[in-house]
N, CA, C and O atoms as CSV, one atom per row, in Angstrom:
chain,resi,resn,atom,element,x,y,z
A,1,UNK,N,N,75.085,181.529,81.653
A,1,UNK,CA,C,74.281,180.350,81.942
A,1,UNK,C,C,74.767,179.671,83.226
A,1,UNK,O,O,74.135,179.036,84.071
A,2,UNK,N,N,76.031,179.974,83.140
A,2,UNK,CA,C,76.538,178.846,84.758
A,2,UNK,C,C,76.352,179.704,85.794
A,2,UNK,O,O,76.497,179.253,86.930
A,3,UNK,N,N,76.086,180.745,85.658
A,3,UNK,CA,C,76.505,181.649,87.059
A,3,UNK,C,C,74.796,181.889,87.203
A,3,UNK,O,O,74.447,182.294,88.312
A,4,UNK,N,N,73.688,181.673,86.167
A,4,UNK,CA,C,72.259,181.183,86.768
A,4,UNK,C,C,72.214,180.156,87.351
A,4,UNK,O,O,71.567,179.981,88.384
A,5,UNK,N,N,72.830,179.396,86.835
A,5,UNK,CA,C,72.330,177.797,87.499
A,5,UNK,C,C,73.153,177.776,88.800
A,5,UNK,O,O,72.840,176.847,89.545
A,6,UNK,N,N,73.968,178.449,89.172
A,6,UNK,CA,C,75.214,178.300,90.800
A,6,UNK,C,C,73.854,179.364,91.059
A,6,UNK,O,O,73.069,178.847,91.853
A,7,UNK,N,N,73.546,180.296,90.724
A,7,UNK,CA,C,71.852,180.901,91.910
A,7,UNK,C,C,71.440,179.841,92.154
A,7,UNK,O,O,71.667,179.089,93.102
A,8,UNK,N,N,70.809,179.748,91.289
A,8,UNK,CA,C,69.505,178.318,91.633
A,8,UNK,C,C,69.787,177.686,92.307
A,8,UNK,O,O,68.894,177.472,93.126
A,9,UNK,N,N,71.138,176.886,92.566
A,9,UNK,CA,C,71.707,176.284,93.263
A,9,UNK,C,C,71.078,176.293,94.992
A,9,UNK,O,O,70.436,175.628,95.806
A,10,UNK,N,N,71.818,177.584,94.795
A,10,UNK,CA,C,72.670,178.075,96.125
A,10,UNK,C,C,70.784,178.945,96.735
A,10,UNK,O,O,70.510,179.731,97.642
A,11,UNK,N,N,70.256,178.518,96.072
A,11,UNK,CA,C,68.533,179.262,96.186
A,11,UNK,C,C,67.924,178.318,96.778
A,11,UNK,O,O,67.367,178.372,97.875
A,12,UNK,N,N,68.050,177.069,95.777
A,12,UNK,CA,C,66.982,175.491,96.786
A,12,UNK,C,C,67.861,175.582,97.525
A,12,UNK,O,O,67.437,176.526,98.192
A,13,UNK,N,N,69.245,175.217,98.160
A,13,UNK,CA,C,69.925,175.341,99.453
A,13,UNK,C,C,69.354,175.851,100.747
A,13,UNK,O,O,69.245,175.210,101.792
A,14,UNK,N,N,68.955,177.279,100.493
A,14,UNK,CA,C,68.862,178.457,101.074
A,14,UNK,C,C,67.656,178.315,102.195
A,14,UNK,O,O,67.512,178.491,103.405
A,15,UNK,N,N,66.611,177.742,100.666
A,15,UNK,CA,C,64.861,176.788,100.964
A,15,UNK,C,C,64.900,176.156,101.533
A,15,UNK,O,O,64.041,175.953,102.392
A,16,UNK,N,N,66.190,175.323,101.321
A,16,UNK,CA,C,65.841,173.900,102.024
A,16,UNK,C,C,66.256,173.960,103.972
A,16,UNK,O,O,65.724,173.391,104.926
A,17,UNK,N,N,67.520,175.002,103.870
A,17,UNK,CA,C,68.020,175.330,105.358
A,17,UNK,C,C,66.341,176.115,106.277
A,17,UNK,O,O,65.833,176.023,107.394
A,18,UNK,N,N,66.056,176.773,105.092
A,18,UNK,CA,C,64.843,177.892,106.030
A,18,UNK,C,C,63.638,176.694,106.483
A,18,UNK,O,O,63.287,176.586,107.658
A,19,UNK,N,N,63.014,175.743,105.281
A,19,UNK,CA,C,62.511,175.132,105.851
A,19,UNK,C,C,62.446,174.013,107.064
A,19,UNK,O,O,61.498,173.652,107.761
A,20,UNK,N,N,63.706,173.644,107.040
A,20,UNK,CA,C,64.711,172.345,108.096
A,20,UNK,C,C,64.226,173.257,109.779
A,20,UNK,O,O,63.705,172.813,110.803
A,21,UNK,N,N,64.709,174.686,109.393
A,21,UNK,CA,C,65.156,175.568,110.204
A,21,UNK,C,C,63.511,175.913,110.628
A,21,UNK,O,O,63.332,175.867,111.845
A,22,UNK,N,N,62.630,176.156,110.039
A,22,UNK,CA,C,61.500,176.717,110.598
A,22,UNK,C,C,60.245,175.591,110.407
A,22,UNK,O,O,59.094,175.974,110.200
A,23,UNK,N,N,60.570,174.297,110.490
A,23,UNK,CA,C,59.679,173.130,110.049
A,23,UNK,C,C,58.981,173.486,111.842
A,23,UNK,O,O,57.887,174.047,111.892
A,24,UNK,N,N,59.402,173.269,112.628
A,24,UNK,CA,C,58.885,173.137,114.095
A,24,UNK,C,C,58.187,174.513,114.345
A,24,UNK,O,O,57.332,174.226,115.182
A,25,UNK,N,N,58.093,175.669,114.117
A,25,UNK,CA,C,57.665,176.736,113.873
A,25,UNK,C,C,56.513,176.708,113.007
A,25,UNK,O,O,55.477,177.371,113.023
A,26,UNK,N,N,56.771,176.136,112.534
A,26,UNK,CA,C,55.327,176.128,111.331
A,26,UNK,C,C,54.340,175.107,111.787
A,26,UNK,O,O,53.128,175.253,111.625
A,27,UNK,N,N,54.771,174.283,112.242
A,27,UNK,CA,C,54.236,173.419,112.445
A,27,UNK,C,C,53.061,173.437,113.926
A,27,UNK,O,O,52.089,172.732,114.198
A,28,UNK,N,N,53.429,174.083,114.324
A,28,UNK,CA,C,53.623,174.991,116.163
A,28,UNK,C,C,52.055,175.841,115.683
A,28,UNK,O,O,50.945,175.559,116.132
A,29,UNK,N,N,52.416,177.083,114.509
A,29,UNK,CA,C,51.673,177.792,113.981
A,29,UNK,C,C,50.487,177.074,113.791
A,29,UNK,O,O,49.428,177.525,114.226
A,30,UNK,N,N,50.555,175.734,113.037
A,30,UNK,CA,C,49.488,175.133,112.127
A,30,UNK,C,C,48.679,174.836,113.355
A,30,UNK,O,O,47.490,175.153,113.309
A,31,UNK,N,N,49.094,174.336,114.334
A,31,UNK,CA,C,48.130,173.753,115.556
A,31,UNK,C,C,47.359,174.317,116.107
A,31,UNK,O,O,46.261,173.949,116.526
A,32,UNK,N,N,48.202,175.912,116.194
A,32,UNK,CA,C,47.354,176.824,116.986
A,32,UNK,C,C,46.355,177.449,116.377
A,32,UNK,O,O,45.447,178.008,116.993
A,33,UNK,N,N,46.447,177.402,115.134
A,33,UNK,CA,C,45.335,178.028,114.294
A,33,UNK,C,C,44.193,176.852,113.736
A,33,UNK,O,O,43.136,177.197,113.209
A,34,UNK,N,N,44.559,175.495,113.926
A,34,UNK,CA,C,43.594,174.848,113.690
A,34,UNK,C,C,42.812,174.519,115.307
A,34,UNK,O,O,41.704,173.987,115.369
A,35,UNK,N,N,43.396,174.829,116.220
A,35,UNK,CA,C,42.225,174.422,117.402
A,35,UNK,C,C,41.499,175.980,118.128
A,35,UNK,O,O,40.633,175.909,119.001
């Protein structure tokens, strides 16, 4: 049970760096495909 929940953990972490990390990228994406 503990060594699921240290994944999970260490999983939203992971999410949260990729999104921080690729927020301006995506965001970049969204523009170009909406005009």
């Amino acid at each position: 049970m503990q060594l699921v929940d240290r994944g999970r953990d260490r999983l939203d972490q992971d999410e949260g760096d990729l999104l921080n990390a690729g927020g301006d990228r995506e965001r970049e994406f969204v523009d170009r495909a909406s005009s």
